[in-house]
Backbone as a ProteinNet text record, in pm:
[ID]
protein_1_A
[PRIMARY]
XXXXXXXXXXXXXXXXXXXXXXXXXXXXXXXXXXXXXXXXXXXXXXXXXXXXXXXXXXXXXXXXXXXXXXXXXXXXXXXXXXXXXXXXXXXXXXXXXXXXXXXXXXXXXXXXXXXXXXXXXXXXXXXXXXXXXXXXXXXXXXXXXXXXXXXXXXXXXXXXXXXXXXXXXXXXXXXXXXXXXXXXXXXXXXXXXXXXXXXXX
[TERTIARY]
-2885.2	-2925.1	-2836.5	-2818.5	-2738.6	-2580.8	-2540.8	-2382.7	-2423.9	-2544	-2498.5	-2482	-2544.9	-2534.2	-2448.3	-2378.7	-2254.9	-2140.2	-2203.8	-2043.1	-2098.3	-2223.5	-2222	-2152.7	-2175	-2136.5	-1979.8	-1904.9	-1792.4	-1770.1	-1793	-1772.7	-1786.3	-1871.7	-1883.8	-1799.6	-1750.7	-1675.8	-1529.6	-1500	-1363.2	-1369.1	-1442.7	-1515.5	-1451.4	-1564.6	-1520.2	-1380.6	-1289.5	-1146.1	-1096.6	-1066.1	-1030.5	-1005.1	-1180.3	-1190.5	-1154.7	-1144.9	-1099.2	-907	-855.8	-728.5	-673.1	-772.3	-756.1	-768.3	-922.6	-856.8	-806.8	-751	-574.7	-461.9	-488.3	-345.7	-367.3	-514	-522.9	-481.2	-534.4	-518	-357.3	-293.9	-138.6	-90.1	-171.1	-71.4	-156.9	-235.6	-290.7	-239.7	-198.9	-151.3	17.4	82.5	228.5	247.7	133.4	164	135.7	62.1	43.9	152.6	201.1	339.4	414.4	496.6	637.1	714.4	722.6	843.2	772.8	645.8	543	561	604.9	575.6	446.7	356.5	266	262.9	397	378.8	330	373.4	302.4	180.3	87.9	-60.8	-129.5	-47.1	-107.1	-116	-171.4	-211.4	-234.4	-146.3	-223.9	-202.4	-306.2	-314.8	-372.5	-312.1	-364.6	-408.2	-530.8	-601.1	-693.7	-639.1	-709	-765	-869.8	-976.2	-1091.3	-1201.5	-1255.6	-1365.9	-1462.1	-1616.9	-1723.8	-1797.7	-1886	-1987.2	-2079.8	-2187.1	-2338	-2442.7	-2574.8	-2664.1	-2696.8	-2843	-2926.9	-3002.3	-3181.7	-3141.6	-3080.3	-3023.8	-2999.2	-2899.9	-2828.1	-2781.8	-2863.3	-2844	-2691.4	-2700.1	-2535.6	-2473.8	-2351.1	-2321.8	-2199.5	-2188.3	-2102.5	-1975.3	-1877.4	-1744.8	-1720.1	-1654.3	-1642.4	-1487.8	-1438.1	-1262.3	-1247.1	-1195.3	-1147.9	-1006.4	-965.5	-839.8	-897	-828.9	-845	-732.6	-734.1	-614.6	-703.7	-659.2	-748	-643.8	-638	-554.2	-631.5	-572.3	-680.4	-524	-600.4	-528.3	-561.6	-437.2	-519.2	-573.5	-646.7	-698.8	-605.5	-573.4	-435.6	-332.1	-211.5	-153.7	-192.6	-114.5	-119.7	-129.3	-256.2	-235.2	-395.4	-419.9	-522.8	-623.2	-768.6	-894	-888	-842.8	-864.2	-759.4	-668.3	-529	-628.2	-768.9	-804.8	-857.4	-881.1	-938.1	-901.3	-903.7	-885.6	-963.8	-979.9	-1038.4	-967.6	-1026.7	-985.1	-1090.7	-1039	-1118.3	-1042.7	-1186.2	-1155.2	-1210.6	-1099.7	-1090.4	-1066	-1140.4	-1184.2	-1197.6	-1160.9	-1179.2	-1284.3	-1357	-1440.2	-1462.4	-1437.5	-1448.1	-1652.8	-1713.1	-1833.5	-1923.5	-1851.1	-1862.6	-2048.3	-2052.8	-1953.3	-1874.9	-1881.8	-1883.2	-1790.5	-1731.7	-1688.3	-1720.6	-1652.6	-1717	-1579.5	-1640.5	-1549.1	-1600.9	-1592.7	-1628.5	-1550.7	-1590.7	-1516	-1630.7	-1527.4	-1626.3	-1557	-1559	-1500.3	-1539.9	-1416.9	-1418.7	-1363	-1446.8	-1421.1	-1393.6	-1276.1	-1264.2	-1172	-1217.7	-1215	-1169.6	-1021.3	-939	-1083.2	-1078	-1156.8	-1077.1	-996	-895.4	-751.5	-656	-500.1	-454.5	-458.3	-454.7	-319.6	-193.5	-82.9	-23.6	-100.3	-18.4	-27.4	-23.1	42	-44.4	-135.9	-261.6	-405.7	-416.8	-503.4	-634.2	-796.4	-880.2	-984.6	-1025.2	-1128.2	-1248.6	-1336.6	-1487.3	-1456.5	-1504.3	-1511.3	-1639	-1612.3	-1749.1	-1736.3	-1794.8	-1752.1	-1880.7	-1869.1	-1981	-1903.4	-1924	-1873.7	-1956.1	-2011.1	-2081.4	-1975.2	-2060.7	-2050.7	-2109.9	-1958.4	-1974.4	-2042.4	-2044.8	-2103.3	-2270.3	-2285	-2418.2	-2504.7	-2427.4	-2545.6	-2601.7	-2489.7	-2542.9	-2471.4	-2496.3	-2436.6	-2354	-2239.2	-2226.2	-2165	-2275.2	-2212.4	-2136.8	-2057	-1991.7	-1963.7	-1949	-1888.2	-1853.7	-1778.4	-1719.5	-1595.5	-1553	-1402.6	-1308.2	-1199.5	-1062.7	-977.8	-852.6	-732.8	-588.5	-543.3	-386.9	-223.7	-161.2	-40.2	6	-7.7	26.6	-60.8	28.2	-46.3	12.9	86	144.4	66.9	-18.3	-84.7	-229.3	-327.2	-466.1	-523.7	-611.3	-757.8	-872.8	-909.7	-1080.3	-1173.7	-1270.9	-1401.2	-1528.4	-1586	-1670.3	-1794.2	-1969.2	-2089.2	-2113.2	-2148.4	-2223.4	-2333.2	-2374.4	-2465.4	-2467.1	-2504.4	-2506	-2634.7	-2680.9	-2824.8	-2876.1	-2781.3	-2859.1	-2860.4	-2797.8	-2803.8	-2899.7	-2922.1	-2977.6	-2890.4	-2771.5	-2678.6	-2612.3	-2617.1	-2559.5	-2428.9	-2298	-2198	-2089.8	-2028.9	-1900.6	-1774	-1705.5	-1528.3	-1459.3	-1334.1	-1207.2	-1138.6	-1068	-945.3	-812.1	-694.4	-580.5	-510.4	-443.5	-412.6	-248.9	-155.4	-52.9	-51.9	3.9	-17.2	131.7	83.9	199.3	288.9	209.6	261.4	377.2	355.2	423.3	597.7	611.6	726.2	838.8	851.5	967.1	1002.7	922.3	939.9	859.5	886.3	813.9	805.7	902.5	909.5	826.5	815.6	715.1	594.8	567.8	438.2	393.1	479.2	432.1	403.4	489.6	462.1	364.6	290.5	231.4	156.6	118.2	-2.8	87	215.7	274.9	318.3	290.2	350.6	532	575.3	669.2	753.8	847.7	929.9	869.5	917.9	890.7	766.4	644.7	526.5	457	552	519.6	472.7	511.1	449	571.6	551.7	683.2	733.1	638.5	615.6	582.9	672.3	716.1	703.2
-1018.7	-898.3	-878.6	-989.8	-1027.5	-910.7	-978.2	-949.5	-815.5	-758	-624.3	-490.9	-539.2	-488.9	-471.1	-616.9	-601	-560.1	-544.1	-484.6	-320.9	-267.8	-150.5	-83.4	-173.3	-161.6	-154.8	-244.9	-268.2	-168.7	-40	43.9	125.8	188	303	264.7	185.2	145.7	208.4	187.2	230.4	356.9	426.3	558.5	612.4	566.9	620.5	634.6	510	514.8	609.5	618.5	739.3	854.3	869.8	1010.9	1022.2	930	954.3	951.9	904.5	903.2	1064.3	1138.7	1248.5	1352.8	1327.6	1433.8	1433.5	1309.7	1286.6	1351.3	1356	1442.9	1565.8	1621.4	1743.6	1808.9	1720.4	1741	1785.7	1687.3	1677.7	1789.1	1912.5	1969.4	2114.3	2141.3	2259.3	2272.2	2090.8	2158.7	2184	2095.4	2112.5	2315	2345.6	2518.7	2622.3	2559.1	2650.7	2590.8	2445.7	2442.3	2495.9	2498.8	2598.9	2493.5	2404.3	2306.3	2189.7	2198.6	2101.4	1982.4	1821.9	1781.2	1730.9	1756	1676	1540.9	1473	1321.3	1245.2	1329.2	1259.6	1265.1	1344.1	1308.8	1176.4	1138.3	1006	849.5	826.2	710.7	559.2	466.2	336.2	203.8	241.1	73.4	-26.9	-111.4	-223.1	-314.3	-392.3	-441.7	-555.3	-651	-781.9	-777.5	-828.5	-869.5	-965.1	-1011.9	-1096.7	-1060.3	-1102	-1085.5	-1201.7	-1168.7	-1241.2	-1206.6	-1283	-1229.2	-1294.5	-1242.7	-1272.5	-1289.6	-1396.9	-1369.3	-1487.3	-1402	-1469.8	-1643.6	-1641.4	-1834.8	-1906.6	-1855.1	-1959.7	-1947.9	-1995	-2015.2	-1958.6	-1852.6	-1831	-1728.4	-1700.9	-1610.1	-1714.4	-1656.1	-1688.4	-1595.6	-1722.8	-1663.2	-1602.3	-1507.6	-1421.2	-1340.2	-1313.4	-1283.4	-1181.1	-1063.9	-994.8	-905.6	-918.5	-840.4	-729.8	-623.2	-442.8	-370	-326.3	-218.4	-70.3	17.7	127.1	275.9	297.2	425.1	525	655	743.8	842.9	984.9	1113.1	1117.6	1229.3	1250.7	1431.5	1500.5	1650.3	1713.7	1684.3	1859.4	1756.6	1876.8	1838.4	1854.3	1771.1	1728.6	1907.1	1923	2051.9	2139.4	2126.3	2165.7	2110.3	2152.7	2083.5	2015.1	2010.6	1922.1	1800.5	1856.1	1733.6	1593.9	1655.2	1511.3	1438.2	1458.6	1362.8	1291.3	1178.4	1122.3	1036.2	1070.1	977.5	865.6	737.6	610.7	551.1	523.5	424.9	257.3	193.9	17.1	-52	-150	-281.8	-395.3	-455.6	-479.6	-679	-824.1	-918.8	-976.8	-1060.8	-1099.5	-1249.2	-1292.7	-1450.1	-1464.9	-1470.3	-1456.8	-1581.1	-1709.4	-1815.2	-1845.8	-1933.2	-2042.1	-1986.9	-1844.6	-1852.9	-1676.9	-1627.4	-1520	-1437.9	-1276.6	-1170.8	-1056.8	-997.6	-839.7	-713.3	-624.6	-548.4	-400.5	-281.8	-165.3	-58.1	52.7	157.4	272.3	331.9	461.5	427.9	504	522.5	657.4	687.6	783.1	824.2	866.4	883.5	994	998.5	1159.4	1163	1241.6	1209.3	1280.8	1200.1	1212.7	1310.1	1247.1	1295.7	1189.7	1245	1164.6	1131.6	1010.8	958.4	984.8	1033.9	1091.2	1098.8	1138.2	1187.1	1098.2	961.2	839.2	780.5	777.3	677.9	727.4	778	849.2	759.2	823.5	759.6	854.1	752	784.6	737.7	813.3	771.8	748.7	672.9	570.1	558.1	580.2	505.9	453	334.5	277.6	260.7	270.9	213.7	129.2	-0.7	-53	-163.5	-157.9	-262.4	-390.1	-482.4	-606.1	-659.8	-677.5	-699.1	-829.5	-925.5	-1082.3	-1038.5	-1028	-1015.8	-910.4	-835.8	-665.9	-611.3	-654.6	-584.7	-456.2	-396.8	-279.2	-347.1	-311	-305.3	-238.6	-152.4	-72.8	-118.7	-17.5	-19.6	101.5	148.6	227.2	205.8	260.4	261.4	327	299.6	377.4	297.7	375.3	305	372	281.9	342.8	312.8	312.4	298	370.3	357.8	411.1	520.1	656.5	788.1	721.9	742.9	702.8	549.3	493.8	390.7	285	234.7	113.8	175.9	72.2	115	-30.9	-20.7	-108.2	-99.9	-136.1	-78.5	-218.5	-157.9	-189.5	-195.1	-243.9	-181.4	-269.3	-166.3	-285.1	-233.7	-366.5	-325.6	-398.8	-384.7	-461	-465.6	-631.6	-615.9	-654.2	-539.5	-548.2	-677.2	-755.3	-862.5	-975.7	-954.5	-1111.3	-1072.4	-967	-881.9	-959.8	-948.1	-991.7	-851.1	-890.4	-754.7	-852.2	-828.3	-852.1	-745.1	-770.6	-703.5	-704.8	-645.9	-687.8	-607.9	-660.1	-635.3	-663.3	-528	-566.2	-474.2	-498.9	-456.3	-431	-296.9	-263.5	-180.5	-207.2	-91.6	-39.9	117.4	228.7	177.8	133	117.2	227.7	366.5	465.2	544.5	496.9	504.4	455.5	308.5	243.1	304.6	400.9	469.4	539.9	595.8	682.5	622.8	515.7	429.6	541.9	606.3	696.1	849.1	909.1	995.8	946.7	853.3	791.3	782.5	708.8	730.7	832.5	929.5	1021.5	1166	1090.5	1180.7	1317	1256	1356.4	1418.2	1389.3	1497.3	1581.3	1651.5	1829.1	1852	1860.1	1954.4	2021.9	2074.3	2177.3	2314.3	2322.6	2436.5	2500.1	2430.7	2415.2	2348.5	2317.2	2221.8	2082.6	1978.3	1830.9	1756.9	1629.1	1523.6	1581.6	1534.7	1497.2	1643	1649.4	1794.1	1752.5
-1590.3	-1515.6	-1394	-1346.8	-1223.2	-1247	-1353.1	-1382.7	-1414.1	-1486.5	-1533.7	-1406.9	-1286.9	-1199.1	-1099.1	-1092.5	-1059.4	-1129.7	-1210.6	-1330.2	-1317	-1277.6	-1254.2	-1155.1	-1018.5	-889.3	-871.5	-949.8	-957.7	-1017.3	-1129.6	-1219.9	-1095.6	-1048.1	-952.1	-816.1	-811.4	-637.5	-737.6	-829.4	-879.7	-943.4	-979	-1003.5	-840.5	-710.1	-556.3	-543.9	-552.9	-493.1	-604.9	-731.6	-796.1	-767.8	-722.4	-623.7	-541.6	-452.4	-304.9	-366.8	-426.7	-475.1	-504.6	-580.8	-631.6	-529.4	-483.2	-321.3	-242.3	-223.2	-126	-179.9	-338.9	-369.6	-363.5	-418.9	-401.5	-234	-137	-27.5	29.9	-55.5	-32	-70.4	-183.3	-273.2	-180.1	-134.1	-66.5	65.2	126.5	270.6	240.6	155.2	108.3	65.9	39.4	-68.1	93	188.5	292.8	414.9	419	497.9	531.9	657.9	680.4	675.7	801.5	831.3	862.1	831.9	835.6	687.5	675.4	587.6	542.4	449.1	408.4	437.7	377	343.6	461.2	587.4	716.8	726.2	653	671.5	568.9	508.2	445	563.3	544.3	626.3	552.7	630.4	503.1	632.5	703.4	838	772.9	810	800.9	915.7	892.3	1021.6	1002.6	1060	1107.5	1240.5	1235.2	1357.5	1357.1	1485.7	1466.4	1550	1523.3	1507.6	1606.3	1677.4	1729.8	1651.8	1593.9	1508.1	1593.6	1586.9	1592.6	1434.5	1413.1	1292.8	1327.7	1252.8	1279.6	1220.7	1141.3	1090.7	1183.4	1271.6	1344.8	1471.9	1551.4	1743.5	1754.6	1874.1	1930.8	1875.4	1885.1	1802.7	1706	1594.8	1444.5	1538.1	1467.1	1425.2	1304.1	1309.2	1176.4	1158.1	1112.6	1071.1	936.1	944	807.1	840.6	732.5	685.3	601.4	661.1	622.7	554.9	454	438.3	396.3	454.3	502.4	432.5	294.3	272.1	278.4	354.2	381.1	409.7	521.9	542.5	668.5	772.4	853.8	782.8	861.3	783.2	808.8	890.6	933	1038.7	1069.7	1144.3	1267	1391.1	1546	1573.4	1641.1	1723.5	1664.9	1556.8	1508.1	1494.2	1460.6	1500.8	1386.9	1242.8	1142.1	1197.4	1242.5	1280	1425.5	1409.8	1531.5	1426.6	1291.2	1211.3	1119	1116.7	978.4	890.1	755.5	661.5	579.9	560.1	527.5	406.3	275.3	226.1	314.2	244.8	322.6	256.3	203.1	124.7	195	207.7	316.4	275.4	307.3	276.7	412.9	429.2	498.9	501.8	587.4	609.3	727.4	659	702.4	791.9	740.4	780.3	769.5	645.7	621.5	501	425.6	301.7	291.8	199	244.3	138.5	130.3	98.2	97	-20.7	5.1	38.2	115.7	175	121.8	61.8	2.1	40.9	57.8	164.9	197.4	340.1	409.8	558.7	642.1	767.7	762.9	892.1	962.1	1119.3	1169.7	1292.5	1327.1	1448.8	1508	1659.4	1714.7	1840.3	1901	1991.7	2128.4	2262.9	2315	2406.5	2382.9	2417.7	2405.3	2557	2592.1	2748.8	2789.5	2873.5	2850.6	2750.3	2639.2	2502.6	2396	2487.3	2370.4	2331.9	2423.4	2364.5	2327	2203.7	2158.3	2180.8	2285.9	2229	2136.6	2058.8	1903.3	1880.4	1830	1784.2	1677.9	1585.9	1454.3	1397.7	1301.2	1198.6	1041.8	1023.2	894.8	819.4	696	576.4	482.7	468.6	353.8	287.4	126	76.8	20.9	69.7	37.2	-94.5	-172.5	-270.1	-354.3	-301.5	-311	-237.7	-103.5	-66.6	-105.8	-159	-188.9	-94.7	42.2	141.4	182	344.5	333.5	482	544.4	667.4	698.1	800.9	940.2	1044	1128.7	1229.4	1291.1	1384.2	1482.2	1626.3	1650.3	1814.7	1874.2	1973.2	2023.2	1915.1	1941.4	1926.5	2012.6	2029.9	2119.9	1990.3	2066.7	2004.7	2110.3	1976.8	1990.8	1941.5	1949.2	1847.9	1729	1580.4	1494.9	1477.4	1528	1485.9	1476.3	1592.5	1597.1	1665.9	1674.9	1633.9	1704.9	1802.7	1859.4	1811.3	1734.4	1721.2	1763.7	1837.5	1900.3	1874.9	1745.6	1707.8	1734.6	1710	1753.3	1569.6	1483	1345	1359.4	1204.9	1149.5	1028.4	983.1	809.8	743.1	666.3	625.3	546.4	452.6	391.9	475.3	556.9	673.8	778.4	789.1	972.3	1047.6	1007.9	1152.6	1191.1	1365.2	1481.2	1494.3	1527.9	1564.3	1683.7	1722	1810.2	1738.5	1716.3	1629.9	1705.1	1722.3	1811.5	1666.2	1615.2	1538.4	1577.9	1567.7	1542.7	1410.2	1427.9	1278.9	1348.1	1233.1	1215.3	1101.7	1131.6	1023	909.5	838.8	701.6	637.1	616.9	601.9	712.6	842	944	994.6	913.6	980.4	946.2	835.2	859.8	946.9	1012.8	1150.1	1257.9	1331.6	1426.4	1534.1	1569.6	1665.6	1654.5	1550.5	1532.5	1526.2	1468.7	1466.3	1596.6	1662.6	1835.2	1928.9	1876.7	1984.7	1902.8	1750.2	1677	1770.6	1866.2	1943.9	2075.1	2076.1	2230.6	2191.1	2259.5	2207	2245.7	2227	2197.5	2289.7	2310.2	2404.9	2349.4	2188.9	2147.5	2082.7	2129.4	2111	2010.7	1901.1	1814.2	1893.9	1776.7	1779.7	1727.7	1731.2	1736.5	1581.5	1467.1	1379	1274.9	1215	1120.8	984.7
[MASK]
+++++++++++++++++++++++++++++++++++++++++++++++++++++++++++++++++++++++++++++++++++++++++++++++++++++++++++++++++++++++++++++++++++++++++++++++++++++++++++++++++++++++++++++++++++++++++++++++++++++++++

């Protein structure tokens, strides 16, 4: 019974990324047909992000150490300058060192520019859902993030994971993968321009 459920779960988590695969291209091919000098390919996104965790649960006095590695492919909605261009969506595959025992984590984030601190350092509201694939649990997160343009990425987050009732804190760092060809647009993704544009065309 066990397996047939996880072989369901596992069937519909790859069912999700599909989809989310398919409306990234669709995405790619509606803003590419309404473009001028704008490229699409800059709205794809693929960070990657390690960080680490103070955890609380009802088991065990103190808080748990806890550690995961993220790779996060997603879009941002529009380009730098427009109200879709403050957002971006991310699926997250997510590995989890839970201590004592570990876990995979697959899901979605979402985050949204807040204000850009002289240009460069974008801060962001965040929010994540991702189930845990070993516990059958769910875990939340949200909080700020800062960074670098789009290049590099802080996130701060307070969660919780429902099959443990553990509350935790995570501090992770991530760089945008889709980015290193243009380290320099990536950076200055969010400053405007001489000619009213944005770095990043």
């Amino acid at each position: 019974m066990k397996r047939a459920s996880t072989a369901i779960v596992t069937r519909r988590l790859a069912q999700a990324w599909a989809t989310l695969g398919l409306s990234l291209i669709a995405l790619f091919a509606s803003r590419s047909a309404k473009a001028d000098d704008n490229n699409p390919a800059t709205l794809f996104i693929l960070p990657l992000e390690a960080g680490h965790a103070a955890a609380w649960t009802p088991e065990r006095a103190g808080p748990v150490y806890k550690a995961s590695v993220a790779l996060l492919p997603g879009a941002m909605l529009g380009y730098p300058g427009t109200l879709l261009g403050r957002f971006a969506i991310s699926a997250v595959g997510q590995f989890d060192y839970r201590n004592p025992d570990w876990d995979v984590g697959v899901g979605g984030r979402l985050s949204g520019l807040i204000v850009p601190i002289i240009n460069f350092i974008p801060v962001k509201a965040a929010a994540e859902a991702t189930y845990l694939v070993r516990g059958h649990g769910a875990r939340l997160a949200f909080g700020p993030m800062f960074g670098l343009g789009r290049l590099l990425q802080v996130s701060t987050f307070y969660g919780y994971e429902t099959d443990r009732k553990t509350h935790f804190g995570y501090v992770g760092m991530g760089i945008d993968l889709a980015a290193v060809g243009d380290l320099v647009g990536a950076a200055t993704w969010y400053v405007p321009q001489g000619d009213g544009g944005y770095a990043v065309k």
